[in-house]
Every structure is written in structure tokens, then in C-alpha cells.
C-alpha positions in Angstrom: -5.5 5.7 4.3 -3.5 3.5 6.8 -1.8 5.3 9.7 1.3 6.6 8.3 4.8 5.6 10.4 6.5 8.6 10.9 6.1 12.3 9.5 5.2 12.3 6.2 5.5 15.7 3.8 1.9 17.2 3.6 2.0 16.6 -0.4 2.5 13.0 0.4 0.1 12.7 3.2 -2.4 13.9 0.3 -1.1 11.5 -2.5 -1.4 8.6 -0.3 -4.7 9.5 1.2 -6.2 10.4 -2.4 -4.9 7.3 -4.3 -6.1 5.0 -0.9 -9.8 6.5 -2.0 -9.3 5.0 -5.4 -7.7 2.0 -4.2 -10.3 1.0 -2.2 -13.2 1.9 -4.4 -12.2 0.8 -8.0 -9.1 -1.7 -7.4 -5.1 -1.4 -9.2 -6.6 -1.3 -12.5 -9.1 1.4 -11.8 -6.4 3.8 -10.1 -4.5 6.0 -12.2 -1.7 8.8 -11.3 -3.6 11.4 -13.2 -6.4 10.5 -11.5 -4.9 10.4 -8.1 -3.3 13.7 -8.7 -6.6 15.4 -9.6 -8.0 13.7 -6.2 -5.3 15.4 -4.7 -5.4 18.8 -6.1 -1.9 18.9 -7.2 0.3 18.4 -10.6 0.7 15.0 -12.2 3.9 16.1 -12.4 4.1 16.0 -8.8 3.4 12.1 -7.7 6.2 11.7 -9.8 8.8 13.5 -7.4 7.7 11.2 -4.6 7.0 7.8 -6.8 8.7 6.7 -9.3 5.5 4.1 -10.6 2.3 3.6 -9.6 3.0 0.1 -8.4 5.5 2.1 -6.2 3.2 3.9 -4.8 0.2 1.4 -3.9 3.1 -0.7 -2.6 3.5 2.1 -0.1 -0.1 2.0 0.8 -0.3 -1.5 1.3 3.4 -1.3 3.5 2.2 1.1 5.7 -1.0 -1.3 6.4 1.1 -4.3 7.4 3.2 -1.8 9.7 0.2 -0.5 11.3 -0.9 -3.9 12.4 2.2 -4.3 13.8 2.7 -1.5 15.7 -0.9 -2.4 16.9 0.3 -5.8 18.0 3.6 -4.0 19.6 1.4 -1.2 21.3 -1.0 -3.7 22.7 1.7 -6.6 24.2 3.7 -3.7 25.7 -0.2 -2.4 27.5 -0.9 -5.7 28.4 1.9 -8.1 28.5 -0.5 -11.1 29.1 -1.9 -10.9 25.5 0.7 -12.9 24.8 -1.5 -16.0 25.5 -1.8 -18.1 22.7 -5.4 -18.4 23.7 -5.8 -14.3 23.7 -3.3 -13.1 20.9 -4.4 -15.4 18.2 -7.8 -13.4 18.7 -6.8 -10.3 18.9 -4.0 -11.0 16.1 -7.4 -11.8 13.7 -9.5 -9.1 14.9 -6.4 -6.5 13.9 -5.8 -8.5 10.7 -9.6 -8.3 9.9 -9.4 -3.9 9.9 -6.7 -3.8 7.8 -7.8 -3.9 4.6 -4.7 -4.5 2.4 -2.8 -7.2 4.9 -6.8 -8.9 4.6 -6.4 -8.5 0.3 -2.4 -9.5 0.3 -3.1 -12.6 2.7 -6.1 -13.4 0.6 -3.7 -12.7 -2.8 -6.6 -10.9 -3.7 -5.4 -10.0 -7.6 -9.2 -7.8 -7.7 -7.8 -5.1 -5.6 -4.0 -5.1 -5.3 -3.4 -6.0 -9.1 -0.1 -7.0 -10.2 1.0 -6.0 -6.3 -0.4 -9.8 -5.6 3.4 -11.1 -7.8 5.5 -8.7 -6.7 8.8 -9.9 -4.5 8.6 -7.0 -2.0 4.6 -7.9 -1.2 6.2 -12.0 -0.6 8.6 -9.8 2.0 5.7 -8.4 3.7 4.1 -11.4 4.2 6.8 -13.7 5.0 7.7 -10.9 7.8 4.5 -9.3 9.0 1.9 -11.4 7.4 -0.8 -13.1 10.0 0.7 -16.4 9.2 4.0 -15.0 9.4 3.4 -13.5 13.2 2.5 -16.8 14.1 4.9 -18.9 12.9 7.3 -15.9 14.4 6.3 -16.2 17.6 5.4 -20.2 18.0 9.2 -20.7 19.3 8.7 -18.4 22.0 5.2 -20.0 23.1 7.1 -23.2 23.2 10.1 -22.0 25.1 8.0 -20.5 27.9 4.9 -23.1 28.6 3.0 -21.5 26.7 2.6 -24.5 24.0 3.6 -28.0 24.2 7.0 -29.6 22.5 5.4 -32.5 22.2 5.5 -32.7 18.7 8.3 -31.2 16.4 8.1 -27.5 15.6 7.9 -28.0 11.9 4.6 -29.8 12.6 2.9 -27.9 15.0 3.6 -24.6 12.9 1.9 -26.0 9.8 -0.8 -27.3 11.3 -1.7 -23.7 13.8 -0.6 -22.0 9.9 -3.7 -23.8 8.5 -5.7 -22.9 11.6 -5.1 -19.2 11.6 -5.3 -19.3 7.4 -9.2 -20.9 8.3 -9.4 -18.4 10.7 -8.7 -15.5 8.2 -10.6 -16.7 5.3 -13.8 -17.6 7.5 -14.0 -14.6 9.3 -13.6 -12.7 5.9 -16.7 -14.3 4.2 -19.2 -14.2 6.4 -20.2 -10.9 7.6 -21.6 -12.1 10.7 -20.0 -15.6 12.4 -22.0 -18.3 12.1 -21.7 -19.1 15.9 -23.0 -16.6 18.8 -19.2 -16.5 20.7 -16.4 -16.8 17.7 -13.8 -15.3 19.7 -14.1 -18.1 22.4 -14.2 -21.0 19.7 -11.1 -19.8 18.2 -9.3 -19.8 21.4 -10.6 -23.4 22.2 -9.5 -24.6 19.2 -5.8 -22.6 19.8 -5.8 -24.1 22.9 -6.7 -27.7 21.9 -4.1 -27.5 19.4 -1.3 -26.0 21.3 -2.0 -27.7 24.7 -2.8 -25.8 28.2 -1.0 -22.7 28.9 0.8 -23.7 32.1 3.7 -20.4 32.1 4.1 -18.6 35.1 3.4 -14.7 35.1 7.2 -14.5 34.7 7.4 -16.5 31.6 4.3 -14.6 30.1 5.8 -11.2 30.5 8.9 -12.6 29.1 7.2 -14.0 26.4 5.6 -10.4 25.3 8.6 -8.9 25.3 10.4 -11.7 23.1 7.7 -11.2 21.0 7.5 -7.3 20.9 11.7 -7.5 20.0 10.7 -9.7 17.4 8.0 -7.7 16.2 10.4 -4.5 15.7 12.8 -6.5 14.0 10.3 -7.3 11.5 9.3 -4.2 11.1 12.6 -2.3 10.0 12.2 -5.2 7.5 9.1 -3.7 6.2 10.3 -0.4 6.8 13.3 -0.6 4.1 9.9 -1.6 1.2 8.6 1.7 2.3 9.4 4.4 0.0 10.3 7.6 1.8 9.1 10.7 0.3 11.5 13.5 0.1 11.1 17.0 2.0 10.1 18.9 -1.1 7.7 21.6 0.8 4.0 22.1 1.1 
């Protein structure tokens, strides 16, 4: 199950946990509340209280993903402010992206496992806020205001083309189980590099950077945080 954000009711905790088993092994079609209920050793009757649908609750499971890979990228810039390298948090950004299994299927619009979740408007929301694409595009801007990436060409440009980069990224990195080249992780950030330009900010502007970027990231996040569903108090 993906870390949950915040307490969550101990019924919940089990619903979510129990229906992210089924999720994972058989896909949308293959889940169904009866079945997650029995998995959880409580009442049909009882999902209901919390989740209206079922797409409800898989929505939540695949939320709470996207927000745990945020608050990964937010713990890890505030740790080490100099992440915020193009050349370093493209890297890390895909190696997060790559253990989260439902921002990697959503991304991917992976219809197999997420269902009818691939079409629905609140999963477009999680993308367009705290998608992989989406981080990037988010924080291109702030590279470019603090020497971090070159204006040279217009910003429209340059975040299509390191959109297509990154959405390469993704997909190759997802297919092949082991990289086709000994040092991936220093190819990517090459080719970051060669396509943003040489990363000529001062310490200053790098630590200023990160924290643009972590106040961007937790706007997003209350974004995501008003998809998320949150189960009532109704005991243990």
C-alpha cells in the first residue's frame, strides 16, 4: 500500500492495504469490494461507510501514491538543497517515479491496471499537478530564473522538448529491467545537461532554487490532497 499522508482510521488503513493487494495482483477489473472486504476481514457493508464506489476508492490508492513521491521529492530537497540540480534531480525525480507503482501505470495510462481510473478527470489533476512531466515542467521556470538552465530559447520550447526527454526517460527505464548501458544515471544527466546548458548558479541561487521548488511542491500537493477521500473516524 502507498505511505498513507496523515492518520488514517485503522479500518481504513486495512481497506486500503487489502484492496492495494488486489490491485496490484489482478488489475481494476479483477478487484471487487466484496472481495476487498473479505481480504480485510470486515463487512461489505463497511467499505461503503468510507467509499462511496470502488473507483473511489482505487482513486485513493493511486492519490496517496502521487503524494508519496512528492513528499519524497519535498523530504529530499529540504536534506539536501543541492538536489535541485537539473543534472541530479532529474535522476533522482525518475528513480522515485520508477517505485511508485501507480504514478509509473497513470504516466504510462496503463488501462491494464488502473481501469476506467486511466479517463477519469481527477487522475488528469494528478498528473497535470504531481505527475513526472508535471514536476518538471513545474520547476523549469525556477532552473531558468537561477542559472541553473539557459534562456536561450523560449520557455514554451525548452519545456516540450525536456517533457519528451523525461517521458523517454520514463518509458525506457520501465521496459527494460536492466539499462542497456553500464552507468544510466550519468547518461541521463548528460543528456539533461546538454539540453538545458551548464549549471553555472551560485550556492546561493541553488538553495534558493530548492526551496522555490519545495513551496511549489506543497502547493501541489494540497491540490492532490482535496482528490483524496478522507475516511471518517468511525472506530476500530
Amino acid at each position: 500500500m502507498p505511505e498513507l499522508p496523515g492518520p488514517t482510521p485503522p479500518k481504513a488503513a486495512r481497506i486500503l492495504a487489502a484492496a492495494g493487494e488486489l490491485l496490484l495482483g489482478r488489475g481494476s477489473k479483477g478487484v471487487t469490494i466484496a472481495e476487498v472486504a473479505r481480504r480485510a476481514h470486515i463487512g461489505k457493508g463497511t467499505v461503503y461507510l468510507y467509499w462511496k464506489t470502488k473507483e473511489d476508492l482505487l482513486l485513493d490508492l493511486v492519490c496517496r501514491d502521487f503524494l508519496a513521491l512528492a513528499d519524497g521529492q519535498i523530504t529530499a530537497l529540504t536534506d539536501d538543497p543541492d538536489l535541485a540540480r537539473p543534472s541530479r534531480l532529474c535522476v533522482h525525480m525518475l528513480h522515485r517515479s520508477a517505485a511508485h507503482p501507480y504514478v509509473t501505470a497513470l504516466h504510462g495510462n496503463d488501462d491494464e491496471l488502473l481501469g476506467v481510473l486511466t479517463q477519469d478527470p481527477r487522475s488528469t489533476t494528478l498528473l497535470d499537478t504531481l505527475g513526472p512531466d508535471a514536476l518538471m515542467r513545474q520547476i523549469l521556470p525556477i532552473w531558468r530564473t537561477h542559472n541553473l538552465a539557459t534562456t536561450t530559447w523560449p520557455l514554451p520550447d525548452q519545456a516540450f522538448a525536456l517533457d519528451s526527454l523525461i517521458s523517454g526517460f520514463l518509458v525506457t527505464t520501465h521496459r527494460f529491467s536492466h539499462p542497456p548501458t553500464e552507468d544510466s544515471d550519468r547518461v541521463i544527466a548528460a543528456a539533461v545537461t546538454a539540453l538545458l546548458g551548464p549549471e553555472q548558479a551560485t550556492p546561493a541561487q541553488i538553495h534558493a532554487a530548492a526551496t522555490t521548488g519545495i513551496r511549489s511542491l506543497t502547493e501541489n500537493r494540497t491540490i492532490a490532497l482535496d482528490l483524496l477521500a478522507q475516511p471518517a473516524k468511525l472506530g476500530r
